[in-house]
C-alpha positions as CSV (number, residue, x, y, z in Angstrom):
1,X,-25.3,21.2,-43.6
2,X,-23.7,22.6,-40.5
3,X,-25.2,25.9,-38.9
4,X,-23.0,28.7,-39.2
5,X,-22.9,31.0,-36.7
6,X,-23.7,34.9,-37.2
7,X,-22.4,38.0,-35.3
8,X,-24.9,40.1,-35.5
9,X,-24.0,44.0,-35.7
10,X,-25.3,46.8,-33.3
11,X,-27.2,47.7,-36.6
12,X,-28.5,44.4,-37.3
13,X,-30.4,44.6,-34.0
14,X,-31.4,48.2,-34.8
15,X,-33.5,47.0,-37.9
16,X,-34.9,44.5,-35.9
17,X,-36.0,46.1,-33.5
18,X,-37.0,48.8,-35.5
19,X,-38.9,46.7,-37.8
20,X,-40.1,44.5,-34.7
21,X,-42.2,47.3,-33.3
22,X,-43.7,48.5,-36.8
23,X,-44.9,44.9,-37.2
24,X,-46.6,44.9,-33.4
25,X,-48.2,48.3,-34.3
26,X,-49.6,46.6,-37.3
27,X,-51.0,43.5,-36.0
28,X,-52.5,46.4,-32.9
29,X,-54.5,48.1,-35.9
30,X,-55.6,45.2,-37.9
31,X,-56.9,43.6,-34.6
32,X,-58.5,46.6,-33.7
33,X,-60.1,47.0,-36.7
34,X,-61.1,43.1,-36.9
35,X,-62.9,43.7,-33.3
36,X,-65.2,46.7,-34.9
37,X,-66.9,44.8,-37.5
38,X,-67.7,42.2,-35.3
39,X,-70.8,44.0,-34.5
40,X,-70.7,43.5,-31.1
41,X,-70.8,47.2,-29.8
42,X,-67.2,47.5,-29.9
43,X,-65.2,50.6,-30.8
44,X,-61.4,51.1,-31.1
45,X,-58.8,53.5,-30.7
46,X,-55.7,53.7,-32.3
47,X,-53.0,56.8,-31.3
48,X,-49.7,57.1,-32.5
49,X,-48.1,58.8,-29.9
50,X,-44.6,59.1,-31.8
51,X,-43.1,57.4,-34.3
52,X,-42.2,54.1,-31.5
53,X,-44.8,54.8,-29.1
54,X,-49.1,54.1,-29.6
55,X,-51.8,54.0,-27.2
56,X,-54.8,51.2,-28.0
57,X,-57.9,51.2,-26.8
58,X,-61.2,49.1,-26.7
59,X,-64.4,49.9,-25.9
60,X,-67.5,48.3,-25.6
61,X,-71.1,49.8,-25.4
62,X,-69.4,53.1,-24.6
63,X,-67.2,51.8,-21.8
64,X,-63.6,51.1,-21.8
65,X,-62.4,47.8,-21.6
66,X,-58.7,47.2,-22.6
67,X,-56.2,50.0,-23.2
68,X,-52.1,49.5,-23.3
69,X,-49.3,51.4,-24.4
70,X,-46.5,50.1,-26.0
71,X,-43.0,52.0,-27.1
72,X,-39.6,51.7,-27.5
73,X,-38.3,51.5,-24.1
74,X,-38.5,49.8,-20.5
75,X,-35.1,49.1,-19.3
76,X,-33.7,50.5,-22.1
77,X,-33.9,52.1,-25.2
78,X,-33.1,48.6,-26.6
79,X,-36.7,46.8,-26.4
80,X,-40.1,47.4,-26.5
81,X,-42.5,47.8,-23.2
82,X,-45.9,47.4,-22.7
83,X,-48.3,48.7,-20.1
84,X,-51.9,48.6,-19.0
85,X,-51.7,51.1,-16.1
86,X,-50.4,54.1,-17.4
87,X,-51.7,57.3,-16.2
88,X,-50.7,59.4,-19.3
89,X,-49.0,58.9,-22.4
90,X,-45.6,60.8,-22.0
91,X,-44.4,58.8,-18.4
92,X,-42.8,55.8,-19.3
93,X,-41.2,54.7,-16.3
94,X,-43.1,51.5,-15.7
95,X,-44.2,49.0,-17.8
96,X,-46.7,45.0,-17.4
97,X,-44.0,43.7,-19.7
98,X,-41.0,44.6,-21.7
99,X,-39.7,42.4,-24.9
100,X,-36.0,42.4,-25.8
101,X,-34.0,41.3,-28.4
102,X,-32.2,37.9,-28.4
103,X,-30.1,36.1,-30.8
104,X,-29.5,32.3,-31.3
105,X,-26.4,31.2,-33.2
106,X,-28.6,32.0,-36.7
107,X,-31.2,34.4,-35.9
108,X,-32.8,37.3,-34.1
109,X,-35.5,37.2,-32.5
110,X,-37.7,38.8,-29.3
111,X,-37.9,37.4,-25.6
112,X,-40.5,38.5,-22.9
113,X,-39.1,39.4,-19.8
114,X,-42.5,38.2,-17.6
115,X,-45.2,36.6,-20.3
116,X,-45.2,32.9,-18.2
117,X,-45.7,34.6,-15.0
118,X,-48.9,36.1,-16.6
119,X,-49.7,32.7,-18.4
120,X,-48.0,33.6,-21.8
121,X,-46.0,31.6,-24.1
122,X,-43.8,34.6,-24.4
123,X,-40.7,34.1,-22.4
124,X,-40.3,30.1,-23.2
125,X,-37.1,28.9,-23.8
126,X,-36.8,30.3,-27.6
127,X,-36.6,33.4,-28.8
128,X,-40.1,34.7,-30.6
129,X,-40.6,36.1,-34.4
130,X,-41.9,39.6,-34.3
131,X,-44.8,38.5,-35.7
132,X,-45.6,35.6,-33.1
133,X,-44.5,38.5,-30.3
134,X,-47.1,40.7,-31.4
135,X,-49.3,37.8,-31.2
136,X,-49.0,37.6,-28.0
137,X,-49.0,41.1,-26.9
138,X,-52.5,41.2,-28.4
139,X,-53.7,38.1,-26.3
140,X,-52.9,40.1,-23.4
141,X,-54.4,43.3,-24.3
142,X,-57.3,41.7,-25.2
143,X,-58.1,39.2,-22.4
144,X,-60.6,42.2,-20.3
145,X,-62.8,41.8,-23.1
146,X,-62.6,38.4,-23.8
């Protein structure tokens, strides 16, 4: 069967994007709570900042490891940035990596703007699932503990 091709609607990439972030703020909580019961001295943080905007945070033995940010934002209000190095929780001017929205001829989906520069598969050729996105978000938060 031949592909037909979708226009998608200014509020087709809302929900997306919308439900794109809720799903990365997910798989940031259950990870965070995964790395507590290892046992291994690790404690977690979870804020939610606003409703598109949290703050994660690792420690281990008492000492932080791994923080980011992440929140509706970057370049525009249209994606979803992340940063390592922020000094508090309200300046989002700058961001390690921002995630837009892309569409093939069938589907929507989310492209990194500089994952293979850092050694991620995030900003190959195809557009990304929320789900594998988040993914890959989470490998790069958590590679200082790692």
């Amino acid at each position: 069967m031949p592909k037909i091709k979708k226009i998608f609607t200014d509020l087709d990439r809302e929900q997306f994007l919308r439900e794109s972030f809720k799903t990365i703020a997910a798989y940031f909580q259950n990870g965070l709570k995964q790395l507590e019961q290892t046992g291994a001295g690790i404690v977690t943080d979870f804020d939610e900042i606003q409703r598109f905007k949290f703050v994660a945070k690792i420690f281990t033995h008492g000492q932080g490891k791994a923080r980011c940010k992440v929140w509706r934002g970057g370049v525009s209000d249209k994606a979803i940035a992340y940063s390592e190095n922020f000094q508090n929780y309200d300046e989002d001017n700058s961001f390690n990596e921002q995630i837009s929205i892309e569409s093939s001829e069938t589907e929507l989906g989310l492209k990194f703007l500089m994952g293979l520069r850092w050694g991620f598969a995030g900003n190959d050729k195809k557009i990304l699932p929320p789900a594998k996105a988040a993914e890959e978000l989470w490998k790069r938060f958590i590679q200082r503990v790692e």
